[in-house]
VEXKEVO-794864 format. One record per residue (C-alpha): residue in three letters; x, y, z. Coordinates in steps of 0.001 Angstrom, whole numbers, plus 500000, padded with zeros to 6 digits. Example, Ala and Ser with C-alpha at 12.3 -4.5 7.8 and 13.67 -1.06 7.14 Angstrom:
BEGIN
ALA512300495500507800SER513670498940507140
END
This chain:
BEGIN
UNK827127196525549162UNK827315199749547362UNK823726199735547538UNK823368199118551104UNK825919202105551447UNK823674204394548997UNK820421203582551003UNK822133204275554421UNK823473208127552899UNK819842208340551883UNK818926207502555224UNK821088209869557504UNK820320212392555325UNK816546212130556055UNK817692212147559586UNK819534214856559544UNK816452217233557728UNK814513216057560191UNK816761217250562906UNK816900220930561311UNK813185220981560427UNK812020220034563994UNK810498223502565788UNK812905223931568376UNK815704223404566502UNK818760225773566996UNK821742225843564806UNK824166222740565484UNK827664222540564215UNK828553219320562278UNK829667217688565940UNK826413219093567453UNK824301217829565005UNK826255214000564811UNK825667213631568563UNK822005214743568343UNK821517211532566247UNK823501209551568454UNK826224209032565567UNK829550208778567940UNK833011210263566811UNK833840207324564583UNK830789208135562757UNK831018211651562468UNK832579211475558902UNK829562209841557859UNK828048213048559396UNK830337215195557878UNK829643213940554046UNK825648213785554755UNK825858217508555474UNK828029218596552929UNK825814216586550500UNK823060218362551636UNK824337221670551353UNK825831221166547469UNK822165220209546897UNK820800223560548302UNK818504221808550852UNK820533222918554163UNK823069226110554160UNK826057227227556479UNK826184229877558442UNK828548231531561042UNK830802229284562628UNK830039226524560718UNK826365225702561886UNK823754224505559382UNK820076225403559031UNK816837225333556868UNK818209228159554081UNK814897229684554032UNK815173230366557863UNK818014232359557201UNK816638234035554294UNK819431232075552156UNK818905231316548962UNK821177228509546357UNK821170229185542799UNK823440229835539748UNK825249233036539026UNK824200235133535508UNK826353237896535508UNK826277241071533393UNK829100242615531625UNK828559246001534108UNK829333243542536918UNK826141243149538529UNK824309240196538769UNK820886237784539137UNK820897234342540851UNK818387231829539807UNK816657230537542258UNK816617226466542064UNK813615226755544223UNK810428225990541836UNK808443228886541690UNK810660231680543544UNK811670234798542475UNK815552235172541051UNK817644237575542956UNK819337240876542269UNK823138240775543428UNK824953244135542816UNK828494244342541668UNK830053244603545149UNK827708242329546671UNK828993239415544525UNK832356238508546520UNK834852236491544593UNK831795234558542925UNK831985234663538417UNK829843234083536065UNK827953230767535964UNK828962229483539621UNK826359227902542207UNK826438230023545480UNK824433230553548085UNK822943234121548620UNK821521235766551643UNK818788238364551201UNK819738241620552334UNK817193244046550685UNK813049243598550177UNK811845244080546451UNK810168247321547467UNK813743248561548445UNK815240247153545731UNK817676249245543545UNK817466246749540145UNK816208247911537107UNK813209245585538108UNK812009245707541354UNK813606242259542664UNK814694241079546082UNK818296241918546327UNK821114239639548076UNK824661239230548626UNK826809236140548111UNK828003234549551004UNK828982231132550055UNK830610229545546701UNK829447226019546471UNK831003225264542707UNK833085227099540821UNK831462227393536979UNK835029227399535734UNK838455225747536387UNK840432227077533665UNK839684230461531276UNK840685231108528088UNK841325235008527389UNK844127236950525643UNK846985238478527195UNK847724241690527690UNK850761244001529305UNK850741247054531480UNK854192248151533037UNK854085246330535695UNK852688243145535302UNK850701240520533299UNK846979239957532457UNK844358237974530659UNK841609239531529698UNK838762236496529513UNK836990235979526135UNK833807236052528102UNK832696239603528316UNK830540238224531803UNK834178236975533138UNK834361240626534584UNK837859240434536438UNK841105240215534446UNK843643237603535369UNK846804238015536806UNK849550235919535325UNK852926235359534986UNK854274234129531763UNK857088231437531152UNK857692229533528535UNK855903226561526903UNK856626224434524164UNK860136226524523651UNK858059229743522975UNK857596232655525352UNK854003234158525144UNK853416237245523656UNK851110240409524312UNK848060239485521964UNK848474235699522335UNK845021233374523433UNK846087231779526538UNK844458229175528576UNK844485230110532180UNK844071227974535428UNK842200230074538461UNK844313229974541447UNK842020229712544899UNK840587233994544554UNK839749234790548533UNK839686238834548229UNK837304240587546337UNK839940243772546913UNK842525242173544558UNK842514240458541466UNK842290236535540642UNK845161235068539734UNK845901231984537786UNK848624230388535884UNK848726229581531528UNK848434226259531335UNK848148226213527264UNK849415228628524448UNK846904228551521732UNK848662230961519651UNK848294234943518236UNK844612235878518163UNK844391236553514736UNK846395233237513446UNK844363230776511563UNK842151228249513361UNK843270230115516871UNK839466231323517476UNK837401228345517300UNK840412226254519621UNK839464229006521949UNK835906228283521627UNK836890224332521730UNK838728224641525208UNK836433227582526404UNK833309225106526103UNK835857221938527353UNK834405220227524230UNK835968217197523695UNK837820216737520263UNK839867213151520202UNK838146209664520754UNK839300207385523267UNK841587204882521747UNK839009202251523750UNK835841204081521515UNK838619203798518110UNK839012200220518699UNK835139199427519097UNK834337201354516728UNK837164199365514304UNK834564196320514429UNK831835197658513055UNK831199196476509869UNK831093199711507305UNK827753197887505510UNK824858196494506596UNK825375192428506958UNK822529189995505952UNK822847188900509675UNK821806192848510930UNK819113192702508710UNK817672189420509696UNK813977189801511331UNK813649193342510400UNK810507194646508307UNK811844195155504674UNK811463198542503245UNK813658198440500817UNK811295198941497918UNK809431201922499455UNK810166205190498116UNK811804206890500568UNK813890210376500811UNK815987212599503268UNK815602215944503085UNK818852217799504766UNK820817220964504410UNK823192221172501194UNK826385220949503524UNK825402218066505641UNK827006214877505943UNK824474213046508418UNK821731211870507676UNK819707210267510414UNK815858210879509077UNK813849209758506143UNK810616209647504988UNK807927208107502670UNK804452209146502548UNK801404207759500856UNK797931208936499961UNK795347206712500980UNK791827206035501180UNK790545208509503809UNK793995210154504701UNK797154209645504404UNK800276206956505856UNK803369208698506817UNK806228206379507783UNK809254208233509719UNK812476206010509471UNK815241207043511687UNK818651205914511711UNK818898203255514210UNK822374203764516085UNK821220201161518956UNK821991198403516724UNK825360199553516732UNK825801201370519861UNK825608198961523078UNK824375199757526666UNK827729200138528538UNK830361199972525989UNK833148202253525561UNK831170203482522805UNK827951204254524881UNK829464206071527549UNK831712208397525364UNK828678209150523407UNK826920209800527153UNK830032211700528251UNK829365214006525019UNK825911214193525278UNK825331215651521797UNK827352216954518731UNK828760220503518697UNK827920222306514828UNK830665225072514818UNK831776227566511189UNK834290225055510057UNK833773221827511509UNK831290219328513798UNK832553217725516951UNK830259214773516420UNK828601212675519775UNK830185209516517580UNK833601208526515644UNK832899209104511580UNK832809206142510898UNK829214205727512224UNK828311209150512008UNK829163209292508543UNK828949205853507678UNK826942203144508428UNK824588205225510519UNK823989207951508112UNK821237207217505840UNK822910207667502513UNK821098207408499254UNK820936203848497184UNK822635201489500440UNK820893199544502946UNK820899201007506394UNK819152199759509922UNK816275202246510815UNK813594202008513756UNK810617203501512038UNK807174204997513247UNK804075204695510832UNK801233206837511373UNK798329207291509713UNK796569210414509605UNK792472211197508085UNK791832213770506145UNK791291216484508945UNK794870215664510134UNK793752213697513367UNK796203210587513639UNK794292207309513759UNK796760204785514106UNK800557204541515039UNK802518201378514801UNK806230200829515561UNK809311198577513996UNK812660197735513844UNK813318197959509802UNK815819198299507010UNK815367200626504232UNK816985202350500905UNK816860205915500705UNK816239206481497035UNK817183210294496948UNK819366212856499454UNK817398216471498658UNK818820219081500203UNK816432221724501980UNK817252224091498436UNK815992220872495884UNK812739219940498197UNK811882223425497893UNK812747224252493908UNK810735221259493650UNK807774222064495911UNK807720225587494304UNK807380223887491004UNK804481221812489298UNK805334218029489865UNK807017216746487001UNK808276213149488487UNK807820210368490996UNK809437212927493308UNK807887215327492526UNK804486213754493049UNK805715212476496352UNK807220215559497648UNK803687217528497012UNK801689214663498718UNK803807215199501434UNK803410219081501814UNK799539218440501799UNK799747216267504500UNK802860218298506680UNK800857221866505625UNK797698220484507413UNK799771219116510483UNK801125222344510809UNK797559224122510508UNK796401221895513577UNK799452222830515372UNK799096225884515407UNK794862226159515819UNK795937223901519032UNK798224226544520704UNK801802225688519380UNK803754228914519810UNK805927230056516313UNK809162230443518027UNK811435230196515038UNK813965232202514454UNK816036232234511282UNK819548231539511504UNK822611232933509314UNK825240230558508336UNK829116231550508177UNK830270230095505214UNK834415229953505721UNK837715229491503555UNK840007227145503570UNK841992228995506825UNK838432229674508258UNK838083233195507503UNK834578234121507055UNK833936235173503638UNK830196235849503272UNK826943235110505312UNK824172232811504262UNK820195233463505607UNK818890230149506069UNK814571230700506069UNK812113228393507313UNK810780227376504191UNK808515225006503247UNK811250222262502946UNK811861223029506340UNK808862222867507871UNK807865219821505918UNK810211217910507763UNK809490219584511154UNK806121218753511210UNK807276214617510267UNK809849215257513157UNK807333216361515752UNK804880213865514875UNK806803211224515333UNK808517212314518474UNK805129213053519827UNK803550209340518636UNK807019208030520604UNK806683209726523560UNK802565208852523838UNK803408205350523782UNK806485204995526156UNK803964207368528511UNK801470204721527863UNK803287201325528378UNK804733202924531594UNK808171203082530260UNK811238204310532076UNK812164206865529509UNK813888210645529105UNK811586213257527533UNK811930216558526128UNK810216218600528817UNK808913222392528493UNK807339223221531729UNK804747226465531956UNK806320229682532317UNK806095231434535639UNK803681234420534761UNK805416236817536995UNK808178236616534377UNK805765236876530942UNK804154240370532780UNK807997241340532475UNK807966240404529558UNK804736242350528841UNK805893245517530174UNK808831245103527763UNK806368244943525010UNK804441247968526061UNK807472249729526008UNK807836249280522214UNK804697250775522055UNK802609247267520866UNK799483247175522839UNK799050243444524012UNK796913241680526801UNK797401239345529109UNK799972237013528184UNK799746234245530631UNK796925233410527867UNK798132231610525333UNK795891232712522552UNK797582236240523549UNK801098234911522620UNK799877233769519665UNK798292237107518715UNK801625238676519785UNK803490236638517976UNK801385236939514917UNK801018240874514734UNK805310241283514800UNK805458238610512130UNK807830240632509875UNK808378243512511274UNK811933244587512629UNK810823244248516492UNK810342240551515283UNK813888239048516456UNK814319241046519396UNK810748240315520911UNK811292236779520256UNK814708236511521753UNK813461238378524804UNK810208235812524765UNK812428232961524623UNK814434234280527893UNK810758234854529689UNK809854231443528752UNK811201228446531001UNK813747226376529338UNK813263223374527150UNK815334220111529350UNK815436216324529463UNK813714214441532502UNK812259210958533530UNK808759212551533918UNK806567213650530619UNK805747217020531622UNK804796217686528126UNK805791220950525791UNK804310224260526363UNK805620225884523367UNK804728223106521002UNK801366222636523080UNK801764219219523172UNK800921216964526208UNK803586213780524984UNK806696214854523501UNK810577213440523308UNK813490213350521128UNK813690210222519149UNK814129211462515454UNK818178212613516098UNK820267209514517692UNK823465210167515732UNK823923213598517611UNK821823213086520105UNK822208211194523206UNK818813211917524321UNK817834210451521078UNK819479207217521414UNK817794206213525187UNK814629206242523619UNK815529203937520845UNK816439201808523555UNK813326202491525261UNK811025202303522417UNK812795198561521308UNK812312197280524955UNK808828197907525464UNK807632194807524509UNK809954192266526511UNK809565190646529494UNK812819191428531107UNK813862195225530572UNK817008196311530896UNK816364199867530553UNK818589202109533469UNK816199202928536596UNK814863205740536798UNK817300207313538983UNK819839206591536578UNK817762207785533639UNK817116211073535967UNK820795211639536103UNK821585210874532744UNK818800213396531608UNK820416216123533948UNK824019215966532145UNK822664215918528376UNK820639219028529374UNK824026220745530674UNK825624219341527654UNK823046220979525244UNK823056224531526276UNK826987224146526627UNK826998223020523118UNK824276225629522358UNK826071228382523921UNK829629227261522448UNK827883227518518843UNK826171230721519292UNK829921232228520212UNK831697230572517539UNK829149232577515300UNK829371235798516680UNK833164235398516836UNK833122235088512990UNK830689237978512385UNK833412240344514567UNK835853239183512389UNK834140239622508930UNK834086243094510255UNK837024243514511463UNK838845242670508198UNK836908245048506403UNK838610248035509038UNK841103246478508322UNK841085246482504056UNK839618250411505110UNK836378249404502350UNK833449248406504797UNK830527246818502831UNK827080248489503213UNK824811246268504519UNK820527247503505418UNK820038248148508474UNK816900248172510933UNK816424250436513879UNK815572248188516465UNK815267250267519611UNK816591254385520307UNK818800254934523229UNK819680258323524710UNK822998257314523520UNK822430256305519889UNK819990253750517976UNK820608250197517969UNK820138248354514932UNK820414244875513194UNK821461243644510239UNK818743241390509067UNK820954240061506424UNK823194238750508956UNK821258238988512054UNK823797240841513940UNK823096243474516437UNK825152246878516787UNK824991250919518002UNK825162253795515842UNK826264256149518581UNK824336260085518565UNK827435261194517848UNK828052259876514663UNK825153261552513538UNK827242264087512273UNK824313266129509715UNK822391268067512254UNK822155268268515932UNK819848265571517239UNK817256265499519984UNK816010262573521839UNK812218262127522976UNK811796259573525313UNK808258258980525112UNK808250258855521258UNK811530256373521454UNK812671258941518432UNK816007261259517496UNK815031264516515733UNK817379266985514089UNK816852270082514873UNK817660272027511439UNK816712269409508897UNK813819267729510921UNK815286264169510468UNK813947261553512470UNK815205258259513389UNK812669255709515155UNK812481251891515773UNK811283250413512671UNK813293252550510247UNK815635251054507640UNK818765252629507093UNK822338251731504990UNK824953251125507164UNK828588250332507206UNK830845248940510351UNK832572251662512458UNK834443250256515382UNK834331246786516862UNK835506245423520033UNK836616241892520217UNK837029241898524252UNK833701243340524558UNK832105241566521344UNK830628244840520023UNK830018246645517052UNK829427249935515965UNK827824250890512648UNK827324254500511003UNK824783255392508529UNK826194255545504858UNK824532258059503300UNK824813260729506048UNK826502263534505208UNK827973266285507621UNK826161269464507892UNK828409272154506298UNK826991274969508076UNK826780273694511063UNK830601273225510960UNK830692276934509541UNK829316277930511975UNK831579276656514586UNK834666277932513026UNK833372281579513543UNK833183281158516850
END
């Protein structure tokens, strides 16, 4: 029955586009248009939900009193809000191939950051007063609000209450008024979490109520529960998942193992970071006659894991584990992440592993696919593979480990002389005490150990996702469409501005160039992060698009499935392609599925990156507060009118050195040369120079941070000179 109803929505709400597409349409109201279809009024409901269904999904819009039309006709446009701490903002067009929108601070209504509205365009892009020449619109319509509840910290004036949201792009502060919870009264300085009341006047300010007292900013563990119920990431199991989980055996039983290919006495190893406590990959390679067999073994969590359980659809729910300074919210309970899942060294786990065999020009020859069992016989961690790869073989692992660079550094050549883009960007880990106080920052490079395993990874996702493509497999992949190329000659002009000369970058051997002539230089993280933004963004779906930036036709995620949800559908996938009877989700199913992991991922992507930042404020903020900053080197990244801003490669964190803290000489800025100048001592500061610096000022409601220059010292005589005066 349900889907007889499903197929008659579908139905009426063909009808109904057809209605509003015809030429002589005029706009109807929701009565108009139900008795233009001859639906009579105890059908109009039906009517009612068709339209608003429609309209959520962007393909009809509202208008004045209530009357629907084509939003294009109306020069309406649905997207998602991005909005910039200065208050203005750009909608995204969920139209394929049209241009985003510029929305200016007092265009955007009562509309926040990261809500779907729907626009109207009110300026042409050659009127068009963005920094960019853009069309320009104003919000007319909020379709779904981004956020229910908003964690912030409260604040007093004399007259009344605020929050001030921990999201700098949150741009309105929060009235509130404070009672008591939990037999404590909040205080001035305390992290609240805030419920949104219904926010109908732009001319006022939204109001909410605290729902939860998380405690004084600066008390232990209060910063990442604020990133915990800013993100809504979920932290207990259900007691349903607790109980399932209960009965599974903690070893592998001689009845799991049963029909499985043995690998038990192949020499296989994972290769992880030192502080991990996963392990879902593992490898063997061999040398043989004409090439060489790799064998990728990956934890195989659909053994344990069933289609439906409670199990299944909190892992679903999830979507993928959340990494933050001083703990993981994992997709699954411990007791498979960390147990009989996780690939420890010297016990039998379940694995579904991919064999490949490559020649000796790195073209794969032959794949082959199997349910197995295996015994890791060492856990290296990223800082062993490498000692040991840096180091003459001296052992069976040592030997193995070198046979498998050969083999991974030649994969990686071909990679690359095929078109794959080197997007990687190093990443600084927060080590933390005990209370979570960030003590010291470790660089984590993309050594050899690194890429050794990448290469394994992204050969075996890409032999997965070739033959799902090919056995016509329902399946999710990891899609990573072209980028529009009005948005890489933004990107182009941004390039140009840092005075690189580049061509045209809609070519991909131009990217590569690009990429290959900032290789090490100190515009090297900021191009890339403002490449990355110009470049579409990697998501899950049903159809194998393929991956631009790895230039690869098949791809998928199949090599993660204890954090990854994405992961585990393809096990599924992969063990199911041989049967008679699938009972692999539709494709429908599978579509929507893929849609909430991607939302999942860049939540959990975004909630990590903040957690991050939030502990770099604070490692600066404590030494403000112990008045003995640390010098750290520094790298002029770009020259403002208003200072330089640099970044701390040690750390990778971004900050100003205002013009006015240049307190030895009276400095001049050149536009054209990007470059300060004092005037008496000839000093020049220009993007690309290194400097000492030490932390100023920061701003934890703005997440900023100044720097000044260590070794600067004030000129005397200029300061003479001003007395006389």
């Amino acid at each position: 029955m349900a889907g007889k109803t499903k197929t008659a929505d579908h139905d009426l709400r063909a009808e109904i586009l057809r209605l509003i597409q015809e030429p002589k349409y005029r706009p109807l109201d929701k009565i108009e248009i139900a008795d233009a279809l001859g639906y009579g009024a105890a059908r109009r409901n039906e009517v009612r939900r068709a339209l608003r269904d429609l309209e959520h999904a962007g393909e009809i819009a509202r208008i004045r009193k209530n009357r629907y039309v084509l939003p294009d006709a109306a020069d309406l446009v649905t997207g998602t809000l991005s909005v910039h701490e200065a208050g203005y903002a750009f909608l995204t067009n969920e139209k394929a191939g049209q241009s985003d929108l510029f929305i200016a601070a007092e265009n955007t209504g009562t509309a926040m950051h990261g809500d779907r509205v729907v626009a109207r365009i009110i300026r042409g892009a050659e009127f068009s007063r963005a920094p960019k020449p853009r069309a320009e619109g104003r919000v007319i319509r909020i379709l779904t609000r981004a956020n229910e509840t908003i964690v912030g910290t409260l604040q007093q004036t004399r007259n009344f209450f605020y929050v001030v949201p921990d999201d700098p792009r949150l741009v309105h502060n929060i009235y509130v008024q404070p009672s008591s919870m939990n037999g404590r009264q909040p205080r001035i300085g305390d992290k609240v979490v805030v419920r949104l009341e219904a926010w109908e006047s732009r001319h006022v300010n939204p109001e909410g109520k605290i729902i939860e007292l998380l405690g004084p900013r600066t008390a232990p563990g209060v910063d990442i529960l604020s990133i915990i119920r800013k993100y809504h990431l979920p932290v207990e199991f259900p007691r349903a998942v607790l109980e399932e989980t209960s009965a599974i055996p903690e070893t592998v039983t001689a009845d799991a193992i049963d029909g499985r290919e043995d690998l038990r006495r192949q020499f296989i190893v994972t290769i992880d970071p030192d502080d991990a406590r996963d392990f879902d990959d593992a490898i063997h390679v061999e040398e043989i006659k004409g090439g060489w067999q790799l064998g990728v073994h990956i934890a195989d969590v659909s053994a344990y894991v069933r289609p439906g359980s409670a199990l299944d659809r909190e892992a679903q729910r999830r979507g993928n584990s959340v990494y933050l300074p001083d703990r993981v919210i994992p997709m699954l309970p411990e007791r498979l992440s960390n147990g009989v899942c996780s690939l420890n060294p010297h016990v039998d786990r379940l694995t579904h592993s991919v064999f490949l065999q490559f020649d000796r020009n790195g073209r794969m020859r032959q794949s082959r696919f199997a349910r197995t069992v295996i015994r890791s016989a060492h856990r290296l961690t990223y800082k062993k593979a490498f000692a040991i790869l840096k180091n003459p073989a001296r052992d069976e692992l040592g030997d193995r480990l070198h046979t498998a660079w050969k083999l991974a550094a030649l994969l990686r050549k071909k990679r690359f002389e095929h078109g794959s883009l080197d997007l990687d960007m190093p990443e600084v880990k927060v080590i933390v005490d005990k209370k979570g106080n960030p003590i010291r920052f470790e660089r984590v490079e993309n050594d050899e150990s690194h890429q050794l395993i990448e290469e394994f990874m992204l050969a075996a996702n890409e032999a997965v996702a070739r033959e799902l493509k090919n056995r016509g497999v329902p399946a999710i992949y990891r899609v990573h469409e072209n980028p529009d190329p009005e948005r890489l000659g933004e990107f182009r002009e941004f390039v140009l501005a840092h005075g690189i000369r580049v061509g045209d970058l809609t070519h991909r051997a131009e990217l590569q160039k690009l990429l290959a002539s900032i290789a090490g230089t100190a515009e090297e993280h900021p191009l890339k992060i403002a490449l990355l933004k110009s470049l579409k963004r990697a998501r899950y779906g049903t159809t194998p698009l393929g991956h631009y930036g790895l230039a690869k036709a098949n791809y998928t995620h199949f090599t993660s499935p204890i954090r990854r949800y994405a992961d585990l559908g393809v096990h599924r996938a992969l063990a199911e392609r041989d049967l008679a009877r699938r009972t692999s989700p539709a494709v429908p199913q599978l579509s929507a599925i893929a849609d909430h992991i991607s939302v999942t991922e860049r939540n959990a992507a975004e909630a990590e990156i903040d957690a991050v930042k939030m502990k770099k404020l604070e490692f600066f903020e404590s030494q403000l507060e112990a008045r003995n900053p640390q010098v750290f080197d520094a790298v002029v990244i770009d020259v403002r009118n208003y200072g330089l801003l640099v970044e701390l490669p040690e750390i990778l964190l971004t900050g100003l050195i205002h013009v006015s803290t240049l307190a030895d000489d009276f400095y001049v800025f050149s536009p054209a040369q990007r470059r300060f100048t004092g005037r008496q001592r000839r000093r020049s500061f220009a993007v690309g120079d290194k400097l000492r610096a030490h932390v100023a000022r920061v701003d934890q409601f703005k997440r900023q941070i100044d720097f000044a220059i260590a070794d600067l010292r004030p000129d005397q005589n200029r300061t003479h000179r001003r007395r006389r005066k």
